[in-house]
C-alpha positions as CSV (number, residue, x, y, z in Angstrom):
1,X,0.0,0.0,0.0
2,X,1.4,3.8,-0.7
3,X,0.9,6.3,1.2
4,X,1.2,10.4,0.6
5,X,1.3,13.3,2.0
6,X,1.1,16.9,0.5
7,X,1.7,20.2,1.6
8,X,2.1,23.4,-0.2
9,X,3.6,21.6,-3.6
10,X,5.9,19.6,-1.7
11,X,5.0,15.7,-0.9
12,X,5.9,13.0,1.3
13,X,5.1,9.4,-0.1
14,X,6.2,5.3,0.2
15,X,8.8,5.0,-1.9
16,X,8.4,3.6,-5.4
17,X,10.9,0.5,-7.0
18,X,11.1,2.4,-10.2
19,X,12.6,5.4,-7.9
20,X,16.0,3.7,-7.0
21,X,18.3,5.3,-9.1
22,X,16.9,8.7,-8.8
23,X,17.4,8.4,-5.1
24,X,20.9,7.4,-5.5
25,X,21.9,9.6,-8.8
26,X,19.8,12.8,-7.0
27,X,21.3,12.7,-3.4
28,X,24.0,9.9,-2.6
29,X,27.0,11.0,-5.5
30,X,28.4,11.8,-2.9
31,X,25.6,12.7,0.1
32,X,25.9,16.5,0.9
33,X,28.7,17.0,3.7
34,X,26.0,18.7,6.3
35,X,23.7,15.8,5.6
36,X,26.3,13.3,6.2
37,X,27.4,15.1,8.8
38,X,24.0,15.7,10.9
39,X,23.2,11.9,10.2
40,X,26.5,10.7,11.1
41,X,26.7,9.0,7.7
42,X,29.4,8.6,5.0
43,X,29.7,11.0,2.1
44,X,30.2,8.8,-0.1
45,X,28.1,5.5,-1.4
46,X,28.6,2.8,-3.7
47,X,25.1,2.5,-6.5
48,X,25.1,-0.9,-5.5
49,X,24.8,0.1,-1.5
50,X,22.2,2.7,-1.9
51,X,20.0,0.4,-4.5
52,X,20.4,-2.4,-2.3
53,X,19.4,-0.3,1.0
54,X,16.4,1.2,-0.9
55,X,15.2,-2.3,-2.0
56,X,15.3,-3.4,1.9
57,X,12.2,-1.4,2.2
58,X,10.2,-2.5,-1.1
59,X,8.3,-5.3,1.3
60,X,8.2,-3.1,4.3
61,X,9.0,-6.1,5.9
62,X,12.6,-4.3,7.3
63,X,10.5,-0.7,7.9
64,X,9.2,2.3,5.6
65,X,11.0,4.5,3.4
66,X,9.4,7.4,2.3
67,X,10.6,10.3,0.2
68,X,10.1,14.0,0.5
69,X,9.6,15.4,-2.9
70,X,9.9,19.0,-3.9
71,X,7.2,20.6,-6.2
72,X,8.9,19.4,-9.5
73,X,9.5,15.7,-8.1
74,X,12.8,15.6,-7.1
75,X,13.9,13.6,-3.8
76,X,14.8,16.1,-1.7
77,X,14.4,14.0,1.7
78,X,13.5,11.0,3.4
79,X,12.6,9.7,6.5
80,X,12.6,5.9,7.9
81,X,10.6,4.2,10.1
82,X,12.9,0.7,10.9
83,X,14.2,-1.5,13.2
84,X,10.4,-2.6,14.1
85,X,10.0,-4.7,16.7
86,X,6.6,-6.3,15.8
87,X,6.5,-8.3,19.6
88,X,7.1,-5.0,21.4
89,X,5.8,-3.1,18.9
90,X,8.5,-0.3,18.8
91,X,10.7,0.8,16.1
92,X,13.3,3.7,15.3
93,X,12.5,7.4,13.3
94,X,15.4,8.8,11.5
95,X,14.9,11.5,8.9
96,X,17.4,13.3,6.6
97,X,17.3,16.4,4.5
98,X,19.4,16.2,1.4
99,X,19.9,19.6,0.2
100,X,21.0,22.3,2.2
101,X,18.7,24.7,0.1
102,X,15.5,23.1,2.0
103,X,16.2,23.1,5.5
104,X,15.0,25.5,7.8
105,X,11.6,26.1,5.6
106,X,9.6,23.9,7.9
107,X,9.5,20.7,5.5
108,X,11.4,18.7,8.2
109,X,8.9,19.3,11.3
110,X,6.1,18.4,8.7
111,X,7.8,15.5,7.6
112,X,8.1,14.1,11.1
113,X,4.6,14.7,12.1
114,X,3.6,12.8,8.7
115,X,6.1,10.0,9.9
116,X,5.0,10.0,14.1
117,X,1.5,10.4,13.1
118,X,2.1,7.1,10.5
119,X,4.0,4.7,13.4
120,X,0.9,5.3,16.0
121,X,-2.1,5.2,13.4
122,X,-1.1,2.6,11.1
123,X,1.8,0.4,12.5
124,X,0.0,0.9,15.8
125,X,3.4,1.0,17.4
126,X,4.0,1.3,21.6
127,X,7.1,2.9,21.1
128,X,9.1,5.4,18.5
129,X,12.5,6.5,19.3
130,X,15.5,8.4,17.7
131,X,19.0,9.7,18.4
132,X,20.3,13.0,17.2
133,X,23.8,14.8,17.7
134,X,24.2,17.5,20.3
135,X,25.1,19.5,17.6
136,X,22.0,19.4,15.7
137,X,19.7,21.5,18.1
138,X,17.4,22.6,15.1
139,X,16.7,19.0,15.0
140,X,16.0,18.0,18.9
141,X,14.2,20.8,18.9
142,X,11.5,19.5,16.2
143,X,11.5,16.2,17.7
144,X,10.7,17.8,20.9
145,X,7.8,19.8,19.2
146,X,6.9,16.4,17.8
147,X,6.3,15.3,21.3
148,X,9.3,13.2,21.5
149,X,11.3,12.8,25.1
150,X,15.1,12.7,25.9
151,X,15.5,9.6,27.4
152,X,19.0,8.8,27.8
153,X,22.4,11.1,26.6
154,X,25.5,8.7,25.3
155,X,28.3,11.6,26.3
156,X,31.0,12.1,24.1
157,X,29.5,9.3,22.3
158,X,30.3,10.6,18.3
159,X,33.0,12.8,16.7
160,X,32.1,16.4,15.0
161,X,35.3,17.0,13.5
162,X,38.1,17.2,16.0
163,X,35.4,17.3,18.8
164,X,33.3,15.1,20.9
165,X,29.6,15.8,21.0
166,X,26.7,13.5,22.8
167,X,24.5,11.2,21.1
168,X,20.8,11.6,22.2
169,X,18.2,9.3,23.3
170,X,14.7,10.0,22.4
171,X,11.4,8.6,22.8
172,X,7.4,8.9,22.1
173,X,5.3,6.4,23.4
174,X,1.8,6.0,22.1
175,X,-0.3,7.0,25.2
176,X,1.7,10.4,24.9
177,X,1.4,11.0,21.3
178,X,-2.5,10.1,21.5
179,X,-2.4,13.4,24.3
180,X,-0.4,15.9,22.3
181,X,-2.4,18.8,22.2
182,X,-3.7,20.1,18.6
183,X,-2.1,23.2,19.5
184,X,1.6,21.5,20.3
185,X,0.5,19.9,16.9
186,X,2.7,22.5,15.0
């Protein structure tokens, strides 16, 4: 089944087999250096890692890709619902913005409402969590808009260049979520 979202042009959807190479050829030759850097990722992928990573998800048996599009189609984004636990019913949220042109517009609160709102509805999941770098406070700070809870702070835990910084614990568990306030909605 595919699911979509849409706001203002831009769209959030399941991704599509027949998008594979346009999610490697449009973002991962090489990654952008902030992306890497905010996801703690490499900069550069082999076509052969990034198709086979993207066809992990074509089941949704290993989790849920979905891709941010901008109004003329191209992947600008994604965000991942994996690591699901189907006995416990809890599963890990990661997101990533591609290109440095769209951050800080808004697109990647939306995209994690779209994503949090998809893990309680329709996966019906107890439990979503994440971990973000101390140096990405833009990003803790949507997940904490989101609803989501530090839980736990791994210090020192990652390199930012020639510095330690803390990898970050957080959490939403259903019974929150279902609380969250139309007004803390975004």
């Amino acid at each position: 089944m595919e699911y979509c979202w849409e706001k203002d042009g831009f769209f959030l959807r399941s991704a599509r087999s027949e998008e594979a190479e346009a999610y490697y050829t449009e973002n991962f030759s090489p990654l952008d250096a902030e992306t890497a850097r905010l996801t703690g990722s490499k900069m550069l992928f082999t076509r052969e890692e990034i198709i086979t990573y993207f066809r992990r998800f074509e089941n949704h048996e290993n989790g849920y890709l979905f891709l941010l599009h901008d109004p003329s189609g191209k992947i600008i984004g994604e965000s991942v619902i994996n690591e699901i636990d189907r006995e416990i019913m809890c599963a890990n949220f990661r997101i990533a913005m591609f290109r440095a042109d769209f951050r800080g517009r808004g697109l990647g609160t939306w995209v994690t409402k779209c994503t949090r709102d998809f893990a309680f509805e329709v996966l019906m999941l107890h439990r979503l969590e994440l971990n973000v770098f101390s140096f990405n406070p833009r990003a803790q700070r949507v997940y904490e808009k989101a609803g989501f809870r530090v839980e736990g702070i791994r210090r020192d835990a990652v390199r930012d260049g020639d510095a330690y910084a803390d990898d970050i614990l957080m959490a939403l568990l259903g019974g929150e979520w279902r609380t969250l306030s139309p007004a803390a909605d975004f």
